[in-house]
N, C-alpha and C positions, 0 to 999 in steps of 0.2 A: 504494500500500500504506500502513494505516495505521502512523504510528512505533508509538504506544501505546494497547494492546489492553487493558479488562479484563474478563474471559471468566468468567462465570458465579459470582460471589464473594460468598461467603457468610461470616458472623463472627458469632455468638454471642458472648457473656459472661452470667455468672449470671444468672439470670432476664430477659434481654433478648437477643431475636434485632434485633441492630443494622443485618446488613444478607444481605438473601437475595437469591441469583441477580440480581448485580446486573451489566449490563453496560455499557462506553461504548467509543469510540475518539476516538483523534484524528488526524490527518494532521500532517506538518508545515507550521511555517507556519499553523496553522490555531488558534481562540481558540472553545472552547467555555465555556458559562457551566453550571455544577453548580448548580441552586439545590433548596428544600426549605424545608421548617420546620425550626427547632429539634428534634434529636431523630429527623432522616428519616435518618440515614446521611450527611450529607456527609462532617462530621468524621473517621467511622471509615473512611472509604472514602480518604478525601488520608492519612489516618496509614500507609494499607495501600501504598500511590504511594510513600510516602516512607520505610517500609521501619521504621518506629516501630511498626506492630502487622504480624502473618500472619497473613493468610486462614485461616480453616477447610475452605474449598471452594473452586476454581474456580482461573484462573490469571493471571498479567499474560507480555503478551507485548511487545516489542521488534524492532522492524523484522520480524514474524511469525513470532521464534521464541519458546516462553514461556521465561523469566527465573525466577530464584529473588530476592526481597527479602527478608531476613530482617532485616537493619541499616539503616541511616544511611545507610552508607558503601557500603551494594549499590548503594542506588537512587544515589548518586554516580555512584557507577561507568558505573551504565545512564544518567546525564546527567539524573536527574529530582530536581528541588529542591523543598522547600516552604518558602515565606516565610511566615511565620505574622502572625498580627495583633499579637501583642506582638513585635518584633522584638526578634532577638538578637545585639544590637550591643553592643559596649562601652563607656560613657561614656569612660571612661578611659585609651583606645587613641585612634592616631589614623586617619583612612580607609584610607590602603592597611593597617595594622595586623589591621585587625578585616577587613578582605578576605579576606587571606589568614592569618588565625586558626588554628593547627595545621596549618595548611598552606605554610608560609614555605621560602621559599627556600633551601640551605643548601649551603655546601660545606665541607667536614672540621670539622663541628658549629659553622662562624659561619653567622651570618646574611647573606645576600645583599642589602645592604636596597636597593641602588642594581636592580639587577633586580626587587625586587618593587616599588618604585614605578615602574620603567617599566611593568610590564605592569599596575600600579594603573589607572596614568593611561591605559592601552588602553581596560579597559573600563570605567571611567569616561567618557570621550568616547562609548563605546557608550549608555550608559545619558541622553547628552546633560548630564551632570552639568561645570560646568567650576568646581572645584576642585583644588589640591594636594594631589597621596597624603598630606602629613605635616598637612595640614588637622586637627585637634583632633573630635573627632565629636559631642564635648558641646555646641560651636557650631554643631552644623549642625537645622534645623529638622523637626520629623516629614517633611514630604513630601521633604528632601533626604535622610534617612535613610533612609527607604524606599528611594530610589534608591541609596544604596550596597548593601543589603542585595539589590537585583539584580544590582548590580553583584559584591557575593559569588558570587551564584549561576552569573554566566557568566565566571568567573574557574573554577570547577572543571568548566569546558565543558559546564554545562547545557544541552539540549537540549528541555526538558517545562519550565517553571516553575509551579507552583501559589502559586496568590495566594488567601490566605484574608484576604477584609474589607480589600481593600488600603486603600478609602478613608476607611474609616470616622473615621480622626483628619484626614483634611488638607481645609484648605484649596478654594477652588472652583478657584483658579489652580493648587495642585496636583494636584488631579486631573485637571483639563485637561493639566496636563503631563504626568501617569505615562498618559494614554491615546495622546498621541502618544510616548510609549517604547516604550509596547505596541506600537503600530503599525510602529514601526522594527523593533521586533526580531522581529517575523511575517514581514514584509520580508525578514528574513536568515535564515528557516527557525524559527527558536524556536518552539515550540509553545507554548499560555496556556492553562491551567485557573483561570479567574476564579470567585470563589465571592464572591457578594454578595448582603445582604437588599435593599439599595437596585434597587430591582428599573427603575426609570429610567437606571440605568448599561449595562445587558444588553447595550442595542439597538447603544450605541458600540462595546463592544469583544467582540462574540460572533456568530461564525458559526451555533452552534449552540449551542443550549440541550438541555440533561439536567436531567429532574426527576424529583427523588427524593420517596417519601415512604412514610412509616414502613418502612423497608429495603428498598423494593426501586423499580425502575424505572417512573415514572408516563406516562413521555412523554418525547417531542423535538419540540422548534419547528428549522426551518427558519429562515434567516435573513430572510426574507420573508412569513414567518408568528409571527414575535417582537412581540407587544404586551404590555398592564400584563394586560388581560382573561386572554388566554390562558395567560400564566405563572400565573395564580392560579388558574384551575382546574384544570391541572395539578401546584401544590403543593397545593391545600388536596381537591381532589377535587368543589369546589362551587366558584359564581360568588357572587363577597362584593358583591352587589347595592349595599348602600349601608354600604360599605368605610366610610365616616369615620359613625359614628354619632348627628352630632349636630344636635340639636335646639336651637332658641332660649331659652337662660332668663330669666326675671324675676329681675333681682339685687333683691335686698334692700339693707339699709342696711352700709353701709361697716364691711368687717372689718381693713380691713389699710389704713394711709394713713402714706405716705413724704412729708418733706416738707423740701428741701434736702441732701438724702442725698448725701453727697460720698465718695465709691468712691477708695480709698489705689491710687495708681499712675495718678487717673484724674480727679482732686481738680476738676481747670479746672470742670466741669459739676455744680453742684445738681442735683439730680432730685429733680420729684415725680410720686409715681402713688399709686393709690386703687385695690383693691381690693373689691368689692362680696360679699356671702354669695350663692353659688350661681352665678356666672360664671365663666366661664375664657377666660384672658386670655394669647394668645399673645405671646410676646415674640421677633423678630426683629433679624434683622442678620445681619452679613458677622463672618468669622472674625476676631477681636480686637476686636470694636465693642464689648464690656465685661459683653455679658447673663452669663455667668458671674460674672466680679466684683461684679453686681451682687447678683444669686441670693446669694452668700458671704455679701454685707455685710448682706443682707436676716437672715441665718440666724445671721450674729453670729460667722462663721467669718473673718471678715476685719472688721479694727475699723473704723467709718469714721471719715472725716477732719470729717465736722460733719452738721447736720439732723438730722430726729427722725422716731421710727418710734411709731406707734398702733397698739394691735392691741385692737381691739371697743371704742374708745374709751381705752384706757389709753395711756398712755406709757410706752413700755420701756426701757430700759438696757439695747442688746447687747454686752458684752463680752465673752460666748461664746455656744456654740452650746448652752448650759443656759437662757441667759435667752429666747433664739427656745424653746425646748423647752418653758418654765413657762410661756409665753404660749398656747400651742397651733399656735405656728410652725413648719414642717416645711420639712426640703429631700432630696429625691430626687437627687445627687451625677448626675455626669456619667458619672463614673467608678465603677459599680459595687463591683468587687471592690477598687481601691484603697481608696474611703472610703465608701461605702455599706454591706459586709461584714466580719464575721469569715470570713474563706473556709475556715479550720481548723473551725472551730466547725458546729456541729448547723444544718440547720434550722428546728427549734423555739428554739431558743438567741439564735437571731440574729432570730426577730421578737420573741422578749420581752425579749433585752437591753436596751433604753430603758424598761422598762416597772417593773425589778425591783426599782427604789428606792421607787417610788409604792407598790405591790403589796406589798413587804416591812413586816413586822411583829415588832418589835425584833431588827432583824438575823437574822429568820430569811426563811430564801429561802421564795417562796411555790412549792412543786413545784407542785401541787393547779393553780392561778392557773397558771401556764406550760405544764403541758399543756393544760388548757382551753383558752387562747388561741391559741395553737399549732396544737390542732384545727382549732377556729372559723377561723383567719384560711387555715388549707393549703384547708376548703374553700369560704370564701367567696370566694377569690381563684382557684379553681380550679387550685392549683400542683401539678406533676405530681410526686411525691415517693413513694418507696415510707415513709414516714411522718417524722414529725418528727424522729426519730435520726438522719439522713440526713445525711452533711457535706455542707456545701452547694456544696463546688466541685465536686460532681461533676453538677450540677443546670445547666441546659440555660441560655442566657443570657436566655433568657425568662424562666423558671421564677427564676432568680438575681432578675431585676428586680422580679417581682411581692412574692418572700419582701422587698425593700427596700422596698416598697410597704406589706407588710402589717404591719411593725414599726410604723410609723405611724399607722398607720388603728389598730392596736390601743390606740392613745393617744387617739385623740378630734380628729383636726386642725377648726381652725378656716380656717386659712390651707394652702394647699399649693402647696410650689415645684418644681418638677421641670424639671431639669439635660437637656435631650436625652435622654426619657422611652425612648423606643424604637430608642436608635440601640445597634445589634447583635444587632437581637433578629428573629425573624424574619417573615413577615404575619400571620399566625394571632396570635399572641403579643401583635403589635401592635394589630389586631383587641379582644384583649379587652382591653389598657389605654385605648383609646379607652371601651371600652365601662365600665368602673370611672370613668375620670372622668368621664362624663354621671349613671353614679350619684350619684358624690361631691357636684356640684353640683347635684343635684336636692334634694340631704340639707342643704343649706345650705354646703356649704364652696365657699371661695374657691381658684380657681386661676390663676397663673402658672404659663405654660410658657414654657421657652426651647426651640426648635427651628430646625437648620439645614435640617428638609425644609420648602420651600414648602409642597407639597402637604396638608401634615400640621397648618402653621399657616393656610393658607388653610380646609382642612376642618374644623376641630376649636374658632376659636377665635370668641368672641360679639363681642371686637375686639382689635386686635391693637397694642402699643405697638414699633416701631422703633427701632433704636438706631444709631447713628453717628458712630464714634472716640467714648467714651465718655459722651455726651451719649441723650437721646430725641427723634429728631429728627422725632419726629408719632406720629399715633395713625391709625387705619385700622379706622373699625366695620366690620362685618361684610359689609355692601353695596356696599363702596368696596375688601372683599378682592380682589386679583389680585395677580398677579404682578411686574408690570407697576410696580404702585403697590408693594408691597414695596421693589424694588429700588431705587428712583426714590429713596423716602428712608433706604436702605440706603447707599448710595454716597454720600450727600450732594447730590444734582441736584434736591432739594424740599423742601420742610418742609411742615410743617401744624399747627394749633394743637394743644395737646396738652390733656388732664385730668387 
């Protein structure tokens, strides 16, 4: 019998039917994978599991009797958690602390704190975690974090965990590790709703696949019948023939040239690299090799420690992220909604905020200029918005990236950085920012990317520069891409001359 049934569930809100006649099961023990575009239902479908929205229609059932969710603390009750992608931990608390968060132990109103760190540290050991309950949590790393934040969920005897983007912040070694937790704790009955756009993680930790798209139910893979092909014709409803869109460019003469560029926290290694008008130029490495810090110090968001940056032959002075900006230097953030967006703010607001100083004329705002642009860029970017008034955190994390996209492009870029361009976003989504940047670079602009998907900097990039502990420790034309060779001078086991 299955544990968890949901039986014909439908959910409307104004002018969007989110999710119709949708149904799945799971057994215990058992790790289905929810996958979909941006926008298919998953979202409203785990809020529904987790007792954050009610259904309009249909029902969820529990060991085959239906169940009412109406709270938080129903779906508790019935043993189903959801860990979200921004987890909700406390810096400030310590591990067992935030475990048992409003839930602490208690006799004639003291706190039991010697019983909640024993049963801390129970499942803690579950989750393979070996820290002290009184551990500090502000020191513990995303991928240990995550694992307390299970370790929450089977402290109030979860029996269903939903995992939305578990990996999307950790590490290659963390995720290696939260898939053998997964694994233990299927082991001991826990049931796993994984929801992930990294569509190569599926096959590790899913019996079955559920695919969603635009609200209602597309299909099931079998765990035997789980490939890249098949999940995507079941999200997208078509087969993405040739997924990575790209074509070889003729770069032009050099728009962008770094040269002894010394990165604060990272200083031992000068770097130089070069830029050309109309390439794009993947930049790999392992988590902490510095491609971030470098992207910062490129953008003038972090000051560097020495060397000089040209942009179309000039020398610039980056002290901030205005002097990358007057140059025509751009950076696509890693982190969207932290520093990429006003998330309160419009989406017409938020592509012409950079734009409003140039456009304005003696302090008066240009309206006229910021809906024009605002138009032009929702539909040259094809962003899904019922129009420019739109807050934008209510916009899909696709549709979120493209609107940080087209701030940009409304500027004129010469140079463009972009931060792990597609991570949390879904294929389709993905799909057309491949397909914007062969634009972009047909148009003359220059691109660096940083990316942790291989696949993504193997398909997408004309050559790719490597990074290792702070340093570029080779370069990798186009011909010489694999995987293989990534890694080789990712880890430090090869080098190669560099440009």
């Amino acid at each position: 019998m299955p544990l968890l049934e949901v039986c014909h569930v439908s959910k409307r809100f104004p002018g969007v039917q989110a999710l119709q006649d949708v149904s799945l099961s799971i057994a215990p023990g058992q790790s289905i994978a929810v996958i979909g575009e941006n926008g298919a239902g998953k979202s409203t479908l785990m809020k529904i599991l987790a007792g954050i929205q009610t259904p309009d229609e249909g029902e969820i059932r529990i060991d085959g009797r239906a169940v009412e969710i109406r709270t938080v603390r129903d779906a508790e009750k019935q043993g189903i958690a959801l860990i979200h992608q921004e987890l909700n931990l406390c810096d400030n608390l310590d591990v067992a602390a935030n475990i048992f968060l409003g839930k602490e132990p208690r006799s004639c109103g003291f706190l039991r704190r010697r019983e909640m760190d024993r049963r801390a540290a129970e499942v803690l050991q579950q989750v393979g975690l070996d820290i002290q309950p009184t551990t500090s949590l502000a020191s513990l790393s995303i991928g240990r974090r995550q694992l307390v934040e299970i370790a929450k969920a089977l402290a109030s005897d979860a029996q269903v965990l939903i995992m939305d983007e578990p990996t999307s912040s950790l590490s290659t070694g963390e995720v290696e590790n939260l898939f053998r937790v997964i694994h233990t704790l299927r082991q001991r009955g826990v049931s796993i709703v994984y929801i992930s756009h990294r569509l190569s993680e599926i096959h590790h930790v899913a019996d079955r696949v559920v695919a969603l798209r635009d609200g209602r139910n597309s299909g099931e893979l079998e765990r035997d019948e789980i490939t890249h092909e098949q999940m995507v014709r079941l999200m997208v409803g078509r087969d993405l023939d040739q997924f990575f869109p790209h074509v070889p460019h003729s770069a032009g003469e050099v728009v962008l040239s770094a040269q002894g560029v010394r990165v604060r926290g990272k200083a031992a290694f000068p770097l130089d690299l070069e830029l050309k008008a109309g390439e794009i130029v993947g930049l790999a490495g392992l988590v902490g090799a510095g491609r971030t810090e470098l992207l910062e110090t490129l953008f003038g968001v972090r000051r560097s420690a020495g060397g000089s940056v040209e942009v179309a032959g000039k020398r610039i002075r980056l002290r901030s992220p205005r002097d990358a900006i007057a140059a025509g230097l751009f950076l696509i953030p890693e982190d969207r909604k932290q520093d990429g967006l006003v998330i309160e703010m419009t989406v017409g607001e938020n592509i012409t905020l950079p734009g409003l100083m140039r456009a304005s004329t003696a302090g008066i705002l240009p309206t006229r200029w910021e809906k024009s642009t605002a138009d032009a860029m929702i539909q040259k970017l094809r962003i899904k918005t019922p129009g420019p008034g739109q807050i934008i955190q209510f916009l899909s994390g696709g549709n979120q990236q493209k609107a940080v996209i087209a701030k940009w492009l409304a500027m004129g870029p010469q140079v463009l950085l972009l931060d792990e361009p597609t991570r949390g976003i879904d294929i389709g989504a993905k799909h057309e920012i491949y397909e914007m940047m062969e634009t972009l670079a047909h148009q003359g602009v220059a691109i660096l990317f940083a990316s942790s998907e291989m696949e993504e900097v193997i398909g997408m990039s004309d050559r790719t520069l490597v990074m290792h502990e702070g340093r570029i420790a080779g370069q990798l034309e186009r011909g010489q891409l694999s995987e293989q060779a990534i890694m080789r001078l990712a880890t430090g086991a090869a080098s190669a001359a560099t440009t």
